[in-house]
BAKOL-899209 format. One record per residue (C-alpha): x, y negated, z negated. Coordinates in steps of 0.25 Angstrom, whole numbers. Last residue first. Layout:
REM BAKOL-899209
NODE     x     y     z
NODE     X     Y     Z
...
//
This chain:
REM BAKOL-899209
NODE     x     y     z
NODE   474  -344  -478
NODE   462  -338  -481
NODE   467  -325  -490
NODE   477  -335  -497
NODE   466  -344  -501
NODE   460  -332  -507
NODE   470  -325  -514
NODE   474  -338  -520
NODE   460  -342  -526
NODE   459  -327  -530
NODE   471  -328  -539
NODE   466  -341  -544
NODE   452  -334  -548
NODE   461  -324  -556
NODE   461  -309  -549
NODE   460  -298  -559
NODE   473  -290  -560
NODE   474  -277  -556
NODE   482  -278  -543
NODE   493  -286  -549
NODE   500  -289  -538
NODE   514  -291  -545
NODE   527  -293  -535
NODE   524  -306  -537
NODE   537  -311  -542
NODE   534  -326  -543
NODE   523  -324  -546
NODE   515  -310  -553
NODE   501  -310  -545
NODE   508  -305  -532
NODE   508  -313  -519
NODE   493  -313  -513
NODE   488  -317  -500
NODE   499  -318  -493
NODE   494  -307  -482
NODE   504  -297  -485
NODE   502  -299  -500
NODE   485  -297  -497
NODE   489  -285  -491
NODE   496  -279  -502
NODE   486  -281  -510
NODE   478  -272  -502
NODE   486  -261  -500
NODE   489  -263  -516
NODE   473  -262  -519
NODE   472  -247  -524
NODE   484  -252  -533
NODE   496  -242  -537
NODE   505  -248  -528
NODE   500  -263  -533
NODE   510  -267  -543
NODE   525  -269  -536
NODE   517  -279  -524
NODE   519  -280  -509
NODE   518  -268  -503
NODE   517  -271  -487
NODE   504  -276  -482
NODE   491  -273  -475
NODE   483  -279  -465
NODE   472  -289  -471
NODE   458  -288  -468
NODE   453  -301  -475
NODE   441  -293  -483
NODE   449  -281  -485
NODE   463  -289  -491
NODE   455  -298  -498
NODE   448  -289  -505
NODE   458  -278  -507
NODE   465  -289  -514
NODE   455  -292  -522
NODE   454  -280  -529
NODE   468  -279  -530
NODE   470  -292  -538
NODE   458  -286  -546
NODE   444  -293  -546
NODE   436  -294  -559
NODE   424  -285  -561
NODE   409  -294  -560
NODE   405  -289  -545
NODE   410  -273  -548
NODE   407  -268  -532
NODE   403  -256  -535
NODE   401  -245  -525
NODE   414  -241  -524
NODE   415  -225  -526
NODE   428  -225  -525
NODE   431  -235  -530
NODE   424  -246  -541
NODE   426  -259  -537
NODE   418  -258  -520
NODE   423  -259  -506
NODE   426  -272  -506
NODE   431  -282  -494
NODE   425  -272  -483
NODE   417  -284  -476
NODE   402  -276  -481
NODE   409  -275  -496
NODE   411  -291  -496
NODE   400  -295  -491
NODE   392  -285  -501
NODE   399  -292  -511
NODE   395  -305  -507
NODE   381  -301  -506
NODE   379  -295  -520
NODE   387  -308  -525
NODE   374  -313  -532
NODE   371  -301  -540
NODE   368  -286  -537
NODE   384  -281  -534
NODE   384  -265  -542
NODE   379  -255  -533
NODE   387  -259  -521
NODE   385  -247  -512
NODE   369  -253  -509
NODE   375  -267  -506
NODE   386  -259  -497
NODE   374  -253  -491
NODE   365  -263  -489
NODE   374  -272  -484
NODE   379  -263  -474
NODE   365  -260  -471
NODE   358  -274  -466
NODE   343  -270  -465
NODE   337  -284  -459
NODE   332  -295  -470
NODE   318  -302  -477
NODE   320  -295  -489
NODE   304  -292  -488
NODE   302  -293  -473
NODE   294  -304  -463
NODE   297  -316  -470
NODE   312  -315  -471
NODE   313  -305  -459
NODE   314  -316  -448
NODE   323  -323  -453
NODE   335  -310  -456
NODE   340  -307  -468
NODE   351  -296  -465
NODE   348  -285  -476
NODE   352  -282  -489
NODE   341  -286  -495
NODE   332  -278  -488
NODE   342  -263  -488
NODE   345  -268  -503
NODE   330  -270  -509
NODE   325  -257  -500
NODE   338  -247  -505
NODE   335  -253  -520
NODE   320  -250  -518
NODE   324  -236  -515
NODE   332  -235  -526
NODE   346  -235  -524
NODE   355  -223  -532
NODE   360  -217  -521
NODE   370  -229  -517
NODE   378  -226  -504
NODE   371  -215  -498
NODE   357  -221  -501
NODE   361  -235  -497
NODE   364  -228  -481
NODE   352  -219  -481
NODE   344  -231  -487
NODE   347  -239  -473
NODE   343  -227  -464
NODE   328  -229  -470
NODE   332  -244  -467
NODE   335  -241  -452
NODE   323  -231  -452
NODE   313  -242  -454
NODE   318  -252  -442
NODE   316  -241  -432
NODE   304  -237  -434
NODE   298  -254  -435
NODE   301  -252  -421
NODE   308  -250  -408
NODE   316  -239  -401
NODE   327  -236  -394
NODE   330  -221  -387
NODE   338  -208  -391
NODE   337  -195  -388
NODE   329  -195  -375
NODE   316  -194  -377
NODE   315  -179  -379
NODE   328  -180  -387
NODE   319  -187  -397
NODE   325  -199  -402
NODE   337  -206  -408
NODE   338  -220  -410
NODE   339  -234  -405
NODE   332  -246  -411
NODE   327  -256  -399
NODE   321  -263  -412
NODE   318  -260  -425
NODE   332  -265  -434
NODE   328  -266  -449
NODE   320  -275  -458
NODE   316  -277  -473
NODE   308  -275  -483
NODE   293  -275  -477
NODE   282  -276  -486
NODE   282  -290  -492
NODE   287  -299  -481
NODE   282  -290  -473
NODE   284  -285  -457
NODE   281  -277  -445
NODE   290  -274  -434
NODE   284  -279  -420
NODE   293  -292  -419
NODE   305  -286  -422
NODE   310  -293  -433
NODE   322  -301  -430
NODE   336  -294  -430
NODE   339  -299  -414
NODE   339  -284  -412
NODE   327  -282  -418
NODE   321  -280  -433
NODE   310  -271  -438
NODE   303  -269  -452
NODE   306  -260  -462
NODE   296  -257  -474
NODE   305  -252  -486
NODE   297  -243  -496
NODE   303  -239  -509
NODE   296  -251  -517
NODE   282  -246  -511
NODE   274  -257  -506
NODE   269  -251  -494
NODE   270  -258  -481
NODE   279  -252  -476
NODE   270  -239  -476
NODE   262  -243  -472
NODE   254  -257  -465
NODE   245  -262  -473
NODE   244  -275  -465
NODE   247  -285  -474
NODE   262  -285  -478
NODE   261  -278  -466
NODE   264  -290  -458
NODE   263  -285  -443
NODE   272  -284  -431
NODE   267  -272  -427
NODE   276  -261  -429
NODE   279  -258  -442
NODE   286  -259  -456
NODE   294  -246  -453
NODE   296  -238  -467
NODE   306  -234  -476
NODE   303  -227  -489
NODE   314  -225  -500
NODE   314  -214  -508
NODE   317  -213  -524
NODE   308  -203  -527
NODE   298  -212  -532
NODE   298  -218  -521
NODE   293  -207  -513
NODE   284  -205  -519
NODE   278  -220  -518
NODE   280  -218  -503
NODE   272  -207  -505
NODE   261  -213  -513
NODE   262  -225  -502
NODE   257  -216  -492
NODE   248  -209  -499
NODE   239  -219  -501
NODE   243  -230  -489
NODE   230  -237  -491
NODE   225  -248  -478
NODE   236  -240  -470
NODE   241  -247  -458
NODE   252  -240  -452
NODE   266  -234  -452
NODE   279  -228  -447
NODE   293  -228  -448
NODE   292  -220  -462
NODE   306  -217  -466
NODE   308  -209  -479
NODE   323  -213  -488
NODE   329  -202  -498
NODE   323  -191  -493
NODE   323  -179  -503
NODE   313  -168  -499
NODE   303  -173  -507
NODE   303  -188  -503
NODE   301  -182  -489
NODE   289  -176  -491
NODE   284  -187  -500
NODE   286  -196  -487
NODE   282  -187  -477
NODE   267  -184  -485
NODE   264  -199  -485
NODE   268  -199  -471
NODE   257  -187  -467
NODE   249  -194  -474
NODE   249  -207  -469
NODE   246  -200  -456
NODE   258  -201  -445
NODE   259  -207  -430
NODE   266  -205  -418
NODE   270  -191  -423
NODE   270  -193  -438
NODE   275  -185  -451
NODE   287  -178  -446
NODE   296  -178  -456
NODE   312  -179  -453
NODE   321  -181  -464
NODE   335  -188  -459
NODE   348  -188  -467
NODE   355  -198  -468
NODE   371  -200  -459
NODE   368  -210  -449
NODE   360  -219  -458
NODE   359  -231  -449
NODE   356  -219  -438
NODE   366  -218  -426
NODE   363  -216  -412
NODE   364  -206  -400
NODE   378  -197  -402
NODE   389  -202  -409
NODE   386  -193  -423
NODE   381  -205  -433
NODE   368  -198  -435
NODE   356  -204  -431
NODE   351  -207  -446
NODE   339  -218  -447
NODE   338  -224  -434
NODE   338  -210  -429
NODE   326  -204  -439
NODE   318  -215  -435
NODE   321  -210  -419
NODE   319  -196  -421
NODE   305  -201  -431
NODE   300  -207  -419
NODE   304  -198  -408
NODE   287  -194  -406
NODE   289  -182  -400
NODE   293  -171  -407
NODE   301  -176  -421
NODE   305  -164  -428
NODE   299  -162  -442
NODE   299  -146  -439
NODE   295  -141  -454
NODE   281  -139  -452
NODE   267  -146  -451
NODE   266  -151  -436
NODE   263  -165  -440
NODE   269  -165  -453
NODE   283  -160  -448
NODE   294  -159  -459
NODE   308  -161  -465
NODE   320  -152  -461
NODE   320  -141  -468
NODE   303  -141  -472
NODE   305  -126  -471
NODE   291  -123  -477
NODE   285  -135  -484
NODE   276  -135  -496
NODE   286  -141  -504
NODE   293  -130  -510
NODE   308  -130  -506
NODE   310  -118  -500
NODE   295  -117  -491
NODE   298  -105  -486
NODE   300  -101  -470
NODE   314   -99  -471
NODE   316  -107  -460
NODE   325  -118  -467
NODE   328  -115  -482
NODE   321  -129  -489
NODE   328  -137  -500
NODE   339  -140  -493
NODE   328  -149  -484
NODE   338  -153  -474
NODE   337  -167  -466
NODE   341  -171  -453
NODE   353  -179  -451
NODE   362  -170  -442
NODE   350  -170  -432
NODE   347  -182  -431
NODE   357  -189  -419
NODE   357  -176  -410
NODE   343  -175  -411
NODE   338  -159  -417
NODE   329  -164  -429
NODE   320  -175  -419
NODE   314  -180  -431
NODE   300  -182  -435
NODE   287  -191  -432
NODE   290  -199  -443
NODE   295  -196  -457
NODE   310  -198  -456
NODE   316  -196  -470
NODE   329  -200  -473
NODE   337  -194  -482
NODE   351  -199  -489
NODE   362  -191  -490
NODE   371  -199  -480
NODE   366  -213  -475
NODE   379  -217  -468
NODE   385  -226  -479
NODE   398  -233  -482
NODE   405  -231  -468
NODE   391  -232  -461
NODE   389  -247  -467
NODE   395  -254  -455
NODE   387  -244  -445
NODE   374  -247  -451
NODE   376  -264  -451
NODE   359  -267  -449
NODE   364  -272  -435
NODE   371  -260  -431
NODE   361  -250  -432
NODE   350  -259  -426
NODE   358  -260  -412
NODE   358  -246  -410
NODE   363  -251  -397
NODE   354  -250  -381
NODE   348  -236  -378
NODE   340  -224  -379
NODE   327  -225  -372
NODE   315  -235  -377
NODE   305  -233  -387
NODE   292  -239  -384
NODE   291  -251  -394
NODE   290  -248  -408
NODE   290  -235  -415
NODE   283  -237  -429
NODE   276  -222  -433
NODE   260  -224  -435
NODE   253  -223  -448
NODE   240  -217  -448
NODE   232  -217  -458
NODE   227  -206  -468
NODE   216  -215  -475
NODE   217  -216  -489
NODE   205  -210  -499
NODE   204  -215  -514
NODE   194  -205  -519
NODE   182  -207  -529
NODE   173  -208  -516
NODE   175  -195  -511
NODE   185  -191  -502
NODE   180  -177  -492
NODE   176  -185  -481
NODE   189  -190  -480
NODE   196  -178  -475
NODE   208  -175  -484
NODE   221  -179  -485
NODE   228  -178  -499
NODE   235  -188  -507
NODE   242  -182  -521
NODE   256  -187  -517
NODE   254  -180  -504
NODE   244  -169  -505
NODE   240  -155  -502
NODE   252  -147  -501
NODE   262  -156  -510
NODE   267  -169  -510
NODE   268  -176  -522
NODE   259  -180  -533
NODE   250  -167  -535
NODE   236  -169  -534
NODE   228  -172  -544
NODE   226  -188  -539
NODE   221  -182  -527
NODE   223  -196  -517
NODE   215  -194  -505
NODE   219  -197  -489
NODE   208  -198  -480
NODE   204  -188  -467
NODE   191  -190  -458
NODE   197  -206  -454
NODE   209  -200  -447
NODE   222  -192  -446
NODE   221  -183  -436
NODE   223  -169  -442
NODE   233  -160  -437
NODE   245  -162  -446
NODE   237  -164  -459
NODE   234  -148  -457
NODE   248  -146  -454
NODE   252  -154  -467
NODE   243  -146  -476
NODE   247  -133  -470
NODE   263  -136  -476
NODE   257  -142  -485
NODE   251  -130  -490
NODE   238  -132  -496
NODE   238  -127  -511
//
């Protein structure tokens, strides 16, 4: 058997063009291995005969925008889709990001934490540990060059991706949305990349155990073959693929455009919003194919330090890393999403903005605090799934069942403690002396007594009331007062 380790140099140094097709050998072993990808091999198409289905080896290109421009102005993008208001819940920690792009710069100052360890692999010891056909593959891996450098040389693209998505929160440079993910790096591009070469990236990087793949580029592709077998892999592994819907302004609802516009149910296509949060006029759209939209423009993040380190850029790029980012932070919270659960919350979840309605699938700009309290809340599907959230998002409730707090319990009763911590949370009350002889023991007593400071309650055992009751169940004419003493 090939290497592919030889198989991958050798792909390395050949142009992609009309002499060479990809063929499906429906023999061949159905995952990666040293000759194929998920049973596709590339061949020269002389050699295909007639009873073959043959798919051209495109090109797809990476999504960079405008000319980037050097480091400066706000990470303006961060704080509009609420990142640093969800940090305290979720910063993206244990969940994998692969970056399959022109590589990553593995030494920046904002990466370098975050990059990926393959535990099963002994670094320079020459063997191939783990027994994928790969020797030291430590850190992830370089297609174009064939070896286990995937650091970015040139080209900054897949540095600056890897930014948006996790920049570490360490006070220098940026910050990613997922500050505290963990970044694969695999080179598979330099300006461009075969289709191929990507469909191999993404089986690569569902073996070695990334949880989310991040595919800011693209192109026309009348039959995407492998491509969407390994995007179809990669589903069935339970991985979510994110990719940028593209840069030229077009409806790839009929273009052919991949692979956002594939059709596989753990895909989410991304498309691009401005500071104004309109749809950038470049980003590409579908009302069918792309799910949602994410900030693309004048997006700042880290780069080469050959070009300076930092510096802004625009493009369909930037918006896809945002929601591979996103995942991190509903990964670290609920594991147990599917990807199409992470794609259905992140869209739904989002602002609803005009101009994404007939241009995207939920029509909305990814929103992550939502997201991620919806995504803690496993249990609130039903008409007051909003007001829930509302409720979580001001602070009011932090869940029924603690420690762990990641149910809310929508039909349970409400204790007299229970809604004292409510009303004392959601109108910031100071605190107040001990007022009651039966709340001592009460996880909610510093909360009740605030409510008897404010004159909000006086006891549930009148005239005495030097009851509070905590455990009871609050009657609908208890409410009534509590209420119309809390707006007084």
């Amino acid at each position: 058997m090939v290497s592919l380790l030889l198989l991958l140099i050798s792909f390395s140094t050949q142009a992609t063009s009309s002499e060479f097709v990809l063929v499906r050998d429906e023999l061949a072993p159905a995952h990666a291995d040293g000759e194929t990808v998920l049973g596709w091999r590339r061949v020269p198409a002389t050699a295909v005969d007639g009873s073959q289905r043959a798919v051209p080896d495109v090109r797809l290109e990476l999504l960079e925008g405008s000319n980037p421009e050097p480091f400066g102005g706000d990470q303006w993008g961060l704080q509009m889709v609420g990142a640093p208001d969800i940090w305290h819940e979720s910063t993206g920690s244990g969940v994998v990001i692969a970056i399959v792009d022109s590589g990553v710069d593995l030494d920046h100052h904002d990466l370098a934490d975050r990059i990926f360890t393959n535990r099963g692999e002994v670094a320079g010891n020459g063997v191939d540990d783990d027994g994928n056909g790969l020797i030291d593959d430590v850190h992830g891996w370089d297609l174009i060059d064939g070896d286990n450098d995937p650091t970015d040389p040139s080209q900054g693209h897949g540095t600056e991706v890897a930014g948006v998505a996790a920049a570490s929160l360490n006070g220098v440079g940026i910050a990613g949305v997922a500050p505290s993910a963990t970044i694969l790096p695999i080179r598979a591009c330099t300006s461009s990349c075969s289709l191929f070469n990507v469909a191999w990236a993404i089986t690569y990087a569902t073996d070695v155990g990334a949880d989310v793949i991040n595919l800011s580029l693209g192109g026309l592709a009348t039959d995407p073959g492998p491509l969407a077998d390994a995007v179809d892999y990669a589903h069935q592994h339970g991985v979510l693929v994110v990719a940028a819907a593209g840069n030229t302004g077009s409806d790839i609802d009929r273009s052919g455009f991949v692979p956002a516009g594939l059709t596989n149910p753990n895909l989410a296509a991304v498309a691009a919003t401005d500071r104004q949060d309109r749809l950038w006029g470049d980003s590409n759209f579908g009302k069918s194919s792309v799910d949602l939209a994410a900030p693309g423009v004048e997006v700042v993040s880290s780069t080469l330090d050959s070009l300076g380190g930092w510096r802004t850029g625009t493009g369909t790029s930037y918006a896809a890393p945002h929601v591979s980012a996103a995942a991190a932070l509903l990964w670290e919270v609920n594991p147990s999403l599917a990807p199409e659960d992470v794609i259905d919350l992140l869209g739904r979840t989002g602002d609803a903005r005009p101009a994404l309605a007939a241009t995207t699938i939920h029509g909305t700009r990814l929103r992550l605090d939502r997201a991620v309290v919806r995504a803690h809340l496993i249990d609130i599907d039903g008409i007051y799934e909003n007001d829930i959230v509302w409720l979580a998002l001001a602070g009011v409730t932090r869940g029924c069942n603690p420690p762990t707090n990641d149910r809310y319990c929508p039909d349970d009763p409400v204790t007299r403690g229970q809604m004292a911590a409510f009303l004392h949370r959601l109108l910031d009350l100071p605190h107040g002396p001990d007022a009651f002889d039966d709340d001592n023991d009460s996880i909610f007593q510093t909360h009740i007594n605030a409510l008897a400071a404010a004159d909000i309650t006086r006891g549930c055992n009148p005239p005495a009331n030097n009851h509070y009751c905590p455990d009871q169940p609050v009657t609908r004419g208890e409410m009534a007062a509590l209420l119309h003493r809390s707006m007084r």
